[in-house]
C-alpha positions in Angstrom: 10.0 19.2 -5.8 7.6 16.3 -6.9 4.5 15.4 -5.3 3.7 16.1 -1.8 0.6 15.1 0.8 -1.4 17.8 -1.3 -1.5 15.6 -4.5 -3.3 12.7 -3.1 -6.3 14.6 -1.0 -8.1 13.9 -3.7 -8.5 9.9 -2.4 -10.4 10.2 0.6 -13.3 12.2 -1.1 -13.0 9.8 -4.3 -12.9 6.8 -2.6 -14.5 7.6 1.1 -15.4 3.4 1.2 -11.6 2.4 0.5 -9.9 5.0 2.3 -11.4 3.9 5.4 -9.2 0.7 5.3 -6.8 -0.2 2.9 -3.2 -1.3 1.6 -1.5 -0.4 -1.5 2.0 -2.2 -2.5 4.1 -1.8 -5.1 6.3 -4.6 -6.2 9.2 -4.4 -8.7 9.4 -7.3 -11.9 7.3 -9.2 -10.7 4.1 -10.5 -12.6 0.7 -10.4 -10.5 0.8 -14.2 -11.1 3.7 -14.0 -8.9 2.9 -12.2 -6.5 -0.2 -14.3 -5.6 2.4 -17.4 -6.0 4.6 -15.7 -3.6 1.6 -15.2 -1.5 0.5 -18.8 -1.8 -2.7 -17.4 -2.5 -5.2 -17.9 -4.8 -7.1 -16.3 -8.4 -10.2 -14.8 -7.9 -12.2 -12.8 -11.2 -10.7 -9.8 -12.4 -12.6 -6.5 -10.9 -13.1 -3.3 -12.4 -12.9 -0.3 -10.0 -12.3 0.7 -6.8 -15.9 0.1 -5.5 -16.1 -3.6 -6.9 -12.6 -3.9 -5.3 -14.0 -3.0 -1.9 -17.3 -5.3 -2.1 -15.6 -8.0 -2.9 -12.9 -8.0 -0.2 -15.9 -8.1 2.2 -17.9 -10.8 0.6 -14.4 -12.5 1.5 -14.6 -11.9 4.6 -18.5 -12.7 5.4 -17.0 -16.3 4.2 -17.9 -18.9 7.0 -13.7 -18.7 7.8 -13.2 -15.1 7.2 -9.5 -15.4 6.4 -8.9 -14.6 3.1 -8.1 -11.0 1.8 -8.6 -9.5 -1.6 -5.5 -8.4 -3.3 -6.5 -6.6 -6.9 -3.1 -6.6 -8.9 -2.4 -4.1 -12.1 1.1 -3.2 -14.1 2.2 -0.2 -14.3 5.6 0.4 -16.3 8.1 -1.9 -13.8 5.6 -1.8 -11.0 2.7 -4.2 -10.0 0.1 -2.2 -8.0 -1.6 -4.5 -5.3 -4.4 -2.8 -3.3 -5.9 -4.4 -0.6 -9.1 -2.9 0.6 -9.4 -3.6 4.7 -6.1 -5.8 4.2 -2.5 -5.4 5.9 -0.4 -8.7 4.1 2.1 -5.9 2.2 3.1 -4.3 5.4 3.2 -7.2 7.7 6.9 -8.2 7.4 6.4 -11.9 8.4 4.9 -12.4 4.8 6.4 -9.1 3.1 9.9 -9.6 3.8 10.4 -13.7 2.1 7.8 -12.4 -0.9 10.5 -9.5 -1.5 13.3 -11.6 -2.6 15.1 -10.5 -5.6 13.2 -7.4 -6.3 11.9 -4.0 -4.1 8.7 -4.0 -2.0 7.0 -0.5 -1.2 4.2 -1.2 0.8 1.4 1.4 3.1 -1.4 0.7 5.4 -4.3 2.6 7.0 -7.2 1.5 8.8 -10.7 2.9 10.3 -8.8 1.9 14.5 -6.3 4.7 13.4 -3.4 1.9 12.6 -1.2 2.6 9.9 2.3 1.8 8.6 4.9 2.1 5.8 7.6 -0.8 4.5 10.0 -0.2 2.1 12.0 -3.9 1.5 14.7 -4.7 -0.9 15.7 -8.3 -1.4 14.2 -9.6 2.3 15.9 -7.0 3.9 13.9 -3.7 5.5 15.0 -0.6 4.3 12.6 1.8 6.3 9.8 0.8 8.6 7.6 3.3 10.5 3.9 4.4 11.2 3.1 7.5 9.1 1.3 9.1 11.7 4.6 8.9 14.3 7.6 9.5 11.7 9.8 10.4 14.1 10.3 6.8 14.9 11.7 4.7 12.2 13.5 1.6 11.3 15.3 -0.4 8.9 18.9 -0.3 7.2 18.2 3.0 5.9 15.9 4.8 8.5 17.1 8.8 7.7 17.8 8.6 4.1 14.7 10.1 2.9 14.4 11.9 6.0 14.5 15.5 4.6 11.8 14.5 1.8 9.5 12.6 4.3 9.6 16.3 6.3 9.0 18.3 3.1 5.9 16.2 1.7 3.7 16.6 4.6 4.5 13.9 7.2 4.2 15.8 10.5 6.8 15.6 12.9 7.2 16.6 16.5 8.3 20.0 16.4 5.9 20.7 13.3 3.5 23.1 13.7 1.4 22.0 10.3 -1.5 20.1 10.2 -0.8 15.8 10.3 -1.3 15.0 6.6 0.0 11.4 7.1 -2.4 9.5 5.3 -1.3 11.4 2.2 1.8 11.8 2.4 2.8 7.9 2.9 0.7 7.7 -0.8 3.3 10.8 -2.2 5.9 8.3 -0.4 5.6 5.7 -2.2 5.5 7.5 -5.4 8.9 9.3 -5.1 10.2 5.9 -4.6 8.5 4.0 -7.4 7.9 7.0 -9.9 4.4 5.9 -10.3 1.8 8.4 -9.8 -1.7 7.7 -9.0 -4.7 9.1 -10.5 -8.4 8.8 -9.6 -9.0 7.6 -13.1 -6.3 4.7 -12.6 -8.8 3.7 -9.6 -11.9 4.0 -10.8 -11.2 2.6 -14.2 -9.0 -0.1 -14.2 -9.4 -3.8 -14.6 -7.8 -5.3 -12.1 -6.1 -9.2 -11.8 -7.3 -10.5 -8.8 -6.7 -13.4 -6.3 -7.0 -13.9 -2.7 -4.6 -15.2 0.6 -4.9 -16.5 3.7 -4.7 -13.8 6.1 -4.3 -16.6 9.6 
């Protein structure tokens, strides 16, 4: 079956500061140096840890502009992980859609106003678009394709009489369509390339 919204309830009791507000993106062959290119952003020192990923981002934004978010880059097999703590660049399609050229672009978003949303691009172009906790609406080229899977790990639809598990299942999401899985050990223990990008 692989992994459903039940695999990843682990993250909001890890990680209670990042889960209130966060991003995570996965990007296909393409280095973190990249990325940031692609982002016209900027480097920053390499973190280690969720927690230092989270101050940071904030010291960024205490900044006499404010605009710039944190984006903490690592490689995993094919993949490049990019977590944003309290950012939203990988899902807003204005900046997603040109940095996806050439390769796939799995991106999901939460945040403390109960705002969320999921992106899957390949090559500019969306595949499926829609907010985790309202699946029943969706776009993109491809909006039903994983439609059966979305139902069986945990997203809650209408006519579903089990409890909203959203959050989690958009992270169980993107791991049956990157094959990456991740671990609270991954998160808490990783050194992670970082830069930075205007977010105005």
């Amino acid at each position: 079956m692989g992994p459903t919204a039940a695999d990843y309830l682990w993250f909001e009791d890890r990680f209670p500061d990042l889960a209130e507000a966060y991003c995570f993106t996965f990007v296909r062959d393409l280095l973190p140096s990249e990325i940031l290119q692609r982002l016209s952003g900027r480097e920053e020192p390499a973190l280690t840890g969720a927690s230092a990923l989270v101050d940071a981002a904030y010291e960024l934004f205490d900044q006499p502009d404010g605009t710039r978010q944190l984006i903490a880059m690592t490689r995993l097999g094919p993949w490049t992980l990019m977590i944003e703590p309290n950012g939203y660049l990988g899902v807003s399609e204005e900046i997603a859609l040109p940095a996806s050229a050439g390769t796939s672009w799995i991106s999901h978003f939460t945040n403390i106003n109960a705002l969320d949303a999921f992106l899957w691009a390949e090559d500019t172009v969306t595949r499926l678009s829609f907010e985790p906790m309202f699946p029943d609406t969706r776009g993109g080229s491809t909006p039903d394709e994983h439609l059966d899977l979305m139902k069986r790990i945990g997203f809650h639809f209408e006519d579903d009489p089990e409890p909203d598990l959203s959050p989690w299942a958009a992270f169980a999401l993107a791991e049956h369509l990157t094959g990456v899985t991740l671990t609270p050990e991954l998160l808490q223990e990783t050194t992670f390339t970082c830069g930075s990008a205007k977010t105005s």
